[in-house]
C-alpha positions as CSV (number, residue, x, y, z in Angstrom):
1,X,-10.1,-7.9,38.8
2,X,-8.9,-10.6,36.9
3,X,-9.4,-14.8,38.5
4,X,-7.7,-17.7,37.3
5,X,-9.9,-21.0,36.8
6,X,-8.6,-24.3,38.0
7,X,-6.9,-23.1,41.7
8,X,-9.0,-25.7,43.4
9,X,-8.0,-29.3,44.1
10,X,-7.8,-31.0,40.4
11,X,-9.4,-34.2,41.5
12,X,-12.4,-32.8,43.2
13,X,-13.1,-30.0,40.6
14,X,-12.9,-31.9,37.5
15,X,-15.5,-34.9,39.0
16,X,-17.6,-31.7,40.0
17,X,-18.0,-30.7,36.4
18,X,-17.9,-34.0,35.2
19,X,-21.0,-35.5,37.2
20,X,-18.9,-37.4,39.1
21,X,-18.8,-35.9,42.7
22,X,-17.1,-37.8,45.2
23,X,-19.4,-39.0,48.6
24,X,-18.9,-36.6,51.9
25,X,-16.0,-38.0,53.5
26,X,-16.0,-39.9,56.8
27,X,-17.0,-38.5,60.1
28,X,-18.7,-35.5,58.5
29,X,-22.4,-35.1,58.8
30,X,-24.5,-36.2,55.7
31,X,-26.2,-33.2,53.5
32,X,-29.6,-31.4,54.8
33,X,-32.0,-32.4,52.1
34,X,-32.7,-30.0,49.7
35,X,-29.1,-28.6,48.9
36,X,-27.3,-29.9,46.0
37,X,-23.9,-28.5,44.1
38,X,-26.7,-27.9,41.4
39,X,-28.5,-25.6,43.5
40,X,-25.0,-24.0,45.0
41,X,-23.9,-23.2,41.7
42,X,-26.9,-21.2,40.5
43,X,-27.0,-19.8,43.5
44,X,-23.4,-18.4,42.7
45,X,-24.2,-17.7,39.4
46,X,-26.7,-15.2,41.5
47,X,-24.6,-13.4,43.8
48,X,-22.2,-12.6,40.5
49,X,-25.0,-11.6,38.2
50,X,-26.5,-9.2,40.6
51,X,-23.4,-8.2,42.6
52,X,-20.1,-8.9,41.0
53,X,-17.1,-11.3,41.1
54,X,-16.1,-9.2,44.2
55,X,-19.0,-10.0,46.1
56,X,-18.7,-14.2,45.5
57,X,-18.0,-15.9,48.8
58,X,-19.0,-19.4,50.4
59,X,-21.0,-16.6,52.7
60,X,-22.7,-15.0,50.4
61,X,-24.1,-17.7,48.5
62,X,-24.8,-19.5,51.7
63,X,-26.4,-17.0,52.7
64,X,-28.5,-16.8,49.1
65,X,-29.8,-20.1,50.1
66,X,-30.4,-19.8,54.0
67,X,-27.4,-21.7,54.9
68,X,-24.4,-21.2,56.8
69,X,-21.3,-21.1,54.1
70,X,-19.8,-24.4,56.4
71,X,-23.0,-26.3,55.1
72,X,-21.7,-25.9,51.4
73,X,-18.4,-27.0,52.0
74,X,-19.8,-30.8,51.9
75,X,-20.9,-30.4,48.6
76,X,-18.5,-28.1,47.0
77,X,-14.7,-28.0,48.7
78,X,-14.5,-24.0,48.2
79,X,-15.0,-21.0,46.7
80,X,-12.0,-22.3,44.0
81,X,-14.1,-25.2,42.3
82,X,-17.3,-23.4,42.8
83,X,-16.2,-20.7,40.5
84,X,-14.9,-23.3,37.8
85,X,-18.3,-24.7,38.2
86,X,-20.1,-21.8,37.7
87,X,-18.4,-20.5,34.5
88,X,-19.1,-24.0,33.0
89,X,-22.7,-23.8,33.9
90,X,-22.9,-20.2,32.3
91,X,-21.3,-21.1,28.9
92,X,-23.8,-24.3,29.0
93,X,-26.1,-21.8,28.0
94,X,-25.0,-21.7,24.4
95,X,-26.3,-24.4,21.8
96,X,-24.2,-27.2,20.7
97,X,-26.0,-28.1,17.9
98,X,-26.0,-25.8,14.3
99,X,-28.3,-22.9,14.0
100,X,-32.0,-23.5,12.2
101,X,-30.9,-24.1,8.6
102,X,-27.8,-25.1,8.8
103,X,-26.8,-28.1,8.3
104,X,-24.9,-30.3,10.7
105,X,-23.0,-32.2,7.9
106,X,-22.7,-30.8,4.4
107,X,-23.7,-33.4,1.7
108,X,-20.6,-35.1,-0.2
109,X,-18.3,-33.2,2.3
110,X,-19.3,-29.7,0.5
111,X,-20.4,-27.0,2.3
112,X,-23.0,-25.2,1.2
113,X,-22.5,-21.6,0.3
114,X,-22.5,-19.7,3.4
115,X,-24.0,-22.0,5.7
116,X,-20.3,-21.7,7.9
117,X,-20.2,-18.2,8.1
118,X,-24.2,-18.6,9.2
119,X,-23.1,-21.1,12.1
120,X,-19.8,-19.1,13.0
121,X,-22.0,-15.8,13.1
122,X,-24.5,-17.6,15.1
123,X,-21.8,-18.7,17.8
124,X,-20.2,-15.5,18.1
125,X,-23.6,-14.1,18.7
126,X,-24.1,-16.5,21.7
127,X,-21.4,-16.3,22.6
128,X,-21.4,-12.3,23.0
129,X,-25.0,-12.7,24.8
130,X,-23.9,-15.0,27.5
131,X,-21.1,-12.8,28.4
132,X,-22.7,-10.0,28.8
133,X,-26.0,-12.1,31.0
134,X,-22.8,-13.2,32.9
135,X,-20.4,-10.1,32.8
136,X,-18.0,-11.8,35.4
137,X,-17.3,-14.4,33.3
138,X,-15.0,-11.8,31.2
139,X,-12.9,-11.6,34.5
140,X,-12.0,-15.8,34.4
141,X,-8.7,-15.5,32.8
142,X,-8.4,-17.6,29.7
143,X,-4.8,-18.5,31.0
144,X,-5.6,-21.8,32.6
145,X,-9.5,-23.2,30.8
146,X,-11.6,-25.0,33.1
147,X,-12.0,-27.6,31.0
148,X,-15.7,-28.6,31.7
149,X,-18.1,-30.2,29.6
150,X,-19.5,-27.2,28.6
151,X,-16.9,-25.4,27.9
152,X,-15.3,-28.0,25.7
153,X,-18.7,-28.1,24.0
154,X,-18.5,-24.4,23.2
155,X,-15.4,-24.9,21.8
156,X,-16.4,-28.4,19.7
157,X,-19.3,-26.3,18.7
158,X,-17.2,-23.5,16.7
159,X,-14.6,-26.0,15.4
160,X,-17.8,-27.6,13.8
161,X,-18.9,-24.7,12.6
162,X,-15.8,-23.5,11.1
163,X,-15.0,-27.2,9.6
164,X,-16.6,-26.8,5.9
165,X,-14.2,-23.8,5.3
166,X,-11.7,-26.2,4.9
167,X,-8.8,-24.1,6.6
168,X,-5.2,-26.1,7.2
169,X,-4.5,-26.3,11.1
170,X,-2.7,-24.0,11.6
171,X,-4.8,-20.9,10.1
172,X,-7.9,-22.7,11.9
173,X,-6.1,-22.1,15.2
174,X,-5.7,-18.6,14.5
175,X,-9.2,-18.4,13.5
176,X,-10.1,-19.8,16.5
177,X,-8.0,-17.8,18.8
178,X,-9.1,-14.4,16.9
179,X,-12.6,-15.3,16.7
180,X,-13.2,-16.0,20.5
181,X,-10.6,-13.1,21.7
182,X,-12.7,-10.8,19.5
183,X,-16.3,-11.8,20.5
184,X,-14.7,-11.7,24.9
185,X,-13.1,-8.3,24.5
186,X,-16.4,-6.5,22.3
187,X,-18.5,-7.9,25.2
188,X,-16.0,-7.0,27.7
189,X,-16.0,-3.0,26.1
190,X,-20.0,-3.2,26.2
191,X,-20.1,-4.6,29.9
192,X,-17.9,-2.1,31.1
193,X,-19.6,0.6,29.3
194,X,-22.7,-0.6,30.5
195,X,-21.3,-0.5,34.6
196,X,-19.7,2.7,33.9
197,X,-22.0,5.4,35.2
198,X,-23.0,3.2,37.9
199,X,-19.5,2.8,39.3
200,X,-18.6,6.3,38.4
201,X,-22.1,8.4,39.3
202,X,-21.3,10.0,35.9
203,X,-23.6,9.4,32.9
204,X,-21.8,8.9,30.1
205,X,-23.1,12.2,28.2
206,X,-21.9,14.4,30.9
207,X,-18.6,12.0,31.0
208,X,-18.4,13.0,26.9
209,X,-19.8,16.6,27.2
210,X,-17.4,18.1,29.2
211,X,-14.1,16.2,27.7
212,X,-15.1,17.0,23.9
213,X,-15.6,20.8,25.5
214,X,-11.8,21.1,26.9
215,X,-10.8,19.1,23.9
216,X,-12.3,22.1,21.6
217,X,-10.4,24.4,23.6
218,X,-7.3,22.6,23.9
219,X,-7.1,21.7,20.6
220,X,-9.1,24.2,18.5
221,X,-7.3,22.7,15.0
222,X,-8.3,19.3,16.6
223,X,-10.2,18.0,13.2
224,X,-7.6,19.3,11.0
225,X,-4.8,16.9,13.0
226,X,-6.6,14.2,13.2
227,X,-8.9,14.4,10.0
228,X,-9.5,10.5,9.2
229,X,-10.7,9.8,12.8
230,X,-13.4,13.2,13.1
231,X,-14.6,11.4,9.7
232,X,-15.1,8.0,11.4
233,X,-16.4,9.4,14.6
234,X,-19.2,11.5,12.1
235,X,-19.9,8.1,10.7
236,X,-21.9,7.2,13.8
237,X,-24.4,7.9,15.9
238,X,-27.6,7.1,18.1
239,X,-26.9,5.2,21.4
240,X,-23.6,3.7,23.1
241,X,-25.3,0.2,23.0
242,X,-26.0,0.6,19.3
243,X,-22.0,1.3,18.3
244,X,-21.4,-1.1,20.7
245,X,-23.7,-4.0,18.3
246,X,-22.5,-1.9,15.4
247,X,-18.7,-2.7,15.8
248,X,-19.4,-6.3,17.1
249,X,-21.4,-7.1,13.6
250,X,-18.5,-5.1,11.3
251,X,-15.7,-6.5,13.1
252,X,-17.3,-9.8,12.9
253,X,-18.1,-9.5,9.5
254,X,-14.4,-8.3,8.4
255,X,-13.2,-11.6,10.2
256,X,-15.3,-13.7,8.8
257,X,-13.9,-12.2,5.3
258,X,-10.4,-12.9,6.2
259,X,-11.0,-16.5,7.5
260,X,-12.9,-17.1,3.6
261,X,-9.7,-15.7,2.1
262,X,-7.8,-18.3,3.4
263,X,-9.9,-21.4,2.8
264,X,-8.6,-23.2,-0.4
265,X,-9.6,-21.3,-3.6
266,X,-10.8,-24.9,-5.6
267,X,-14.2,-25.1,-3.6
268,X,-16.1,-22.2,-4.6
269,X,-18.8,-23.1,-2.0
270,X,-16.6,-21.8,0.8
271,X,-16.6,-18.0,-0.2
């Protein structure tokens, strides 16, 4: 199930996020007390954590906080800009500032050795957490951003980060793009790993026990035709989660390598 951010009306949504919400219109009765977009959103935030992006309605989260889904409508015009507001409110969970021990500026405009891959390690590790406290963020299409404070801070936070490498624009865009692609779709692999048996009834060793038997008889030469990948698979071991954390630190590790290779070669503090 994939959702696009930013169907709601433009001018509403963005003072939403923005603290700027716009008074209840005319002729509409004021607010009960105690009900706030603040209190709407985490409410939201709720329903999706415990439930799913399939089960977010005005209902539900009315219902979440005793109210009738009309009485939300004065604070929040729909389901739309509630759902923009709650994926900013999730990703406000990550810090803005750099991690303990790193710098926020490096002396004389040189980074120190390291410290960037420290901070870019530290966002991507965040980053990967929040998704998977908030799987349904991973099914808010990247298509169309939000383009809430929060967001924007995420994103302010790993050009920061990256910044000491030095990289020309245009690699730095990649590195951006490959570096937040690559930390959403490891967490998307572990949250759907993670929902698997549930939405299947079928634990995941039963699920790999009987395919690997029918495999073996299928394809009784199966290790001799595909040699390099029984290698790999032997490689591994202990739990699903553990690969899962396994592959996110490798595969972050190997970018990480790639985005050093291509910051300039006269500042020896970058590699």
């Amino acid at each position: 199930m994939t959702v696009y951010a930013g169907q709601g009306d433009a001018h509403r949504a963005l003072a939403l996020l923005w603290g700027a919400p716009e008074e209840p219109r005319a002729g509409r009765s004021g607010p009960k007390p105690g009900l706030s977009v603040d209190a709407i959103v985490s409410a939201g935030i709720a329903v999706a954590d415990a439930e799913g992006m399939a089960a977010l309605s005005m209902r539900a989260v009315g219902e979440r906080l005793g109210r009738t889904a009309m009485a939300l409508y004065t604070y929040v015009p729909g389901k739309a800009e509630l759902l923009d507001l709650m994926h900013d409110r999730a990703l406000a969970e990550l810090a803005t500032e750099p991690p303990s021990g790193v710098p926020a500026e490096f002396p004389g405009g040189l980074p120190v050795a390291d410290a960037w891959r420290e901070a870019v390690t530290a966002w991507a590790e965040a980053l990967y957490a929040c998704y998977l406290r908030h799987p349904w963020v991973l099914q808010v299409s990247q298509a169309r951003p939000v383009l809430g404070p929060a967001e924007l801070a995420a994103m302010e936070a790993l050009l920061r980060a990256l910044r000491p490498a030095g990289l020309a624009p245009a690699r730095l865009r990649g590195a951006v793009a490959a570096l937040w692609q690559f930390v959403r779709g490891l967490a998307a692999t572990t949250a759907d790993a993670r929902g698997a048996a549930a939405a299947t009834g079928i634990a995941d060793e039963d699920w790999w026990a009987t395919r690997s038997a029918r495999l073996a008889e299928l394809a009784p030469d199966f290790a001799e035709r595909f040699p390099l990948l029984v290698g790999l698979q032997s490689t591994g071991g202990g739990a699903p989660e553990d690969g899962h954390r396994e592959a996110f630190r490798a595969g972050l590790a190997v970018l990480l390598d790639g985005i050093a290779a291509g910051a300039p070669s006269d500042d020896p503090g970058v590699r």
